[in-house]
N, C-alpha and C positions, 0 to 999 in steps of 0.2 A: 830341560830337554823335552823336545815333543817325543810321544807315543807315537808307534805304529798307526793308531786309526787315527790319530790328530795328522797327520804327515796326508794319510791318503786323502783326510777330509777337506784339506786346501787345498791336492790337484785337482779334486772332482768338482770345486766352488770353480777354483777358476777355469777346466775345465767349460763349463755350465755359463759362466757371467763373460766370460773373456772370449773366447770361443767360437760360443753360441749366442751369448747379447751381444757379441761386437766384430764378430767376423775375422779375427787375430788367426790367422792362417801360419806362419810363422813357429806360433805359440801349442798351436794342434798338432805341428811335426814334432816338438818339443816332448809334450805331451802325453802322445800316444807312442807304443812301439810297432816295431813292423813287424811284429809279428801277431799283432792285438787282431780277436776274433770277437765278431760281434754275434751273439747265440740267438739272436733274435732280432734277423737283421728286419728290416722296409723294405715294402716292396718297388721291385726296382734299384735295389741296391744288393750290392754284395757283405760276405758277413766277414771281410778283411777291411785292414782302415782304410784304402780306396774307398769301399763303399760308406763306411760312415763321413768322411769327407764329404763324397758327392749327398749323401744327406743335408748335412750339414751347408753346403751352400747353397743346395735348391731353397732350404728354409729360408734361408737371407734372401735368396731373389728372390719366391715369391710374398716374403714378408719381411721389406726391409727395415722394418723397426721390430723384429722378431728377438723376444726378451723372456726368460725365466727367471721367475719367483720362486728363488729356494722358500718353499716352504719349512721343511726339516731333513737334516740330516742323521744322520747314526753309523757307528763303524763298528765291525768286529777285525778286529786285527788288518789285512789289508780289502777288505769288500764294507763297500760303501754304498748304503742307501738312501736314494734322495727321493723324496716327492718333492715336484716341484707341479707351480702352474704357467703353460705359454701361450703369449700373449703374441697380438700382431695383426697388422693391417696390410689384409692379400693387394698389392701391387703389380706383382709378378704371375704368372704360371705355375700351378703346384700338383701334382698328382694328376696330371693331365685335367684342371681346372683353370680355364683362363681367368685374369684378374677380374674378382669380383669388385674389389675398393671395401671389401669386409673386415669388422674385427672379429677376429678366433679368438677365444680361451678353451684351453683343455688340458687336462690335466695329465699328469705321466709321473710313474715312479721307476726309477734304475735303477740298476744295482752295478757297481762299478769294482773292477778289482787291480787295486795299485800296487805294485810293485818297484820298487827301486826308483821313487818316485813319477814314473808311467802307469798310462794306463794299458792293461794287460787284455781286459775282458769288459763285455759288457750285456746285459740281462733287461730286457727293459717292458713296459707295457704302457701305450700312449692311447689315451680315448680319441684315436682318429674319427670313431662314426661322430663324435662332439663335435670336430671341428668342420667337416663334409656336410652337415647338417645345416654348419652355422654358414657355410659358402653355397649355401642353397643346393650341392649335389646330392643329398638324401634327403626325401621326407618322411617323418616316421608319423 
């Protein structure tokens, strides 16, 4: 019998791999609940799952080979931490940046909190000035 944190650590994989490397829209209503609150939402989005949605497929437009590399996971009971790195070649429009034909990496760790196999909550910190940099919109 899986554990509590083995349980959350497969929604938040696929999640991440299904989701987010593969645009499973479907599998995101699944997944999340409606009542799931994102504490740290993007800007330009809201912090209910409407807005992680409309995240989530801006990223697919403007990077439609747009993929996360579970680096490592870890679980306490249901909140799951993942650093991962994302990867993607801007094709699309992103953060009001027209297609550069660029590849981004950068990196971001979550913290995700499952319940009753959904995801409930979410906590996250993304190196956007990494990937702004790398699409030419900052120079540091």
């Amino acid at each position: 019998m899986s554990s509590e944190s083995d349980i959350a650590i497969a929604v938040v994989r696929r999640n991440t791999e299904e989701v987010q490397g593969k645009g499973d829209w479907d599998l995101f209503e699944e997944l999340f609940t409606d009542e799931f609150v994102d504490h740290t939402p993007q800007p330009g989005t809201t912090a209910d799952k409407n807005g992680v949605r409309t995240l989530y497929q801006a990223l697919r437009r403007g990077f439609p080979d747009f993929r996360a590399d579970i680096q490592w996971q870890i679980a306490t009971g249901s909140m799951v931490t993942t650093y991962k790195i994302y990867r993607g070649t801007q094709t699309g429009p992103i953060l009001g940046i027209a297609a550069t034909g660029r590849t981004v990496e950068f990196e971001t760790v979550d913290v995700m909190k499952v319940e009753g196999g959904r995801i409930t909550d979410h906590w996250g910190v993304g190196n956007l000035l990494k990937m702004l940099t790398q699409l030419g919109a900052v120079t540091l």
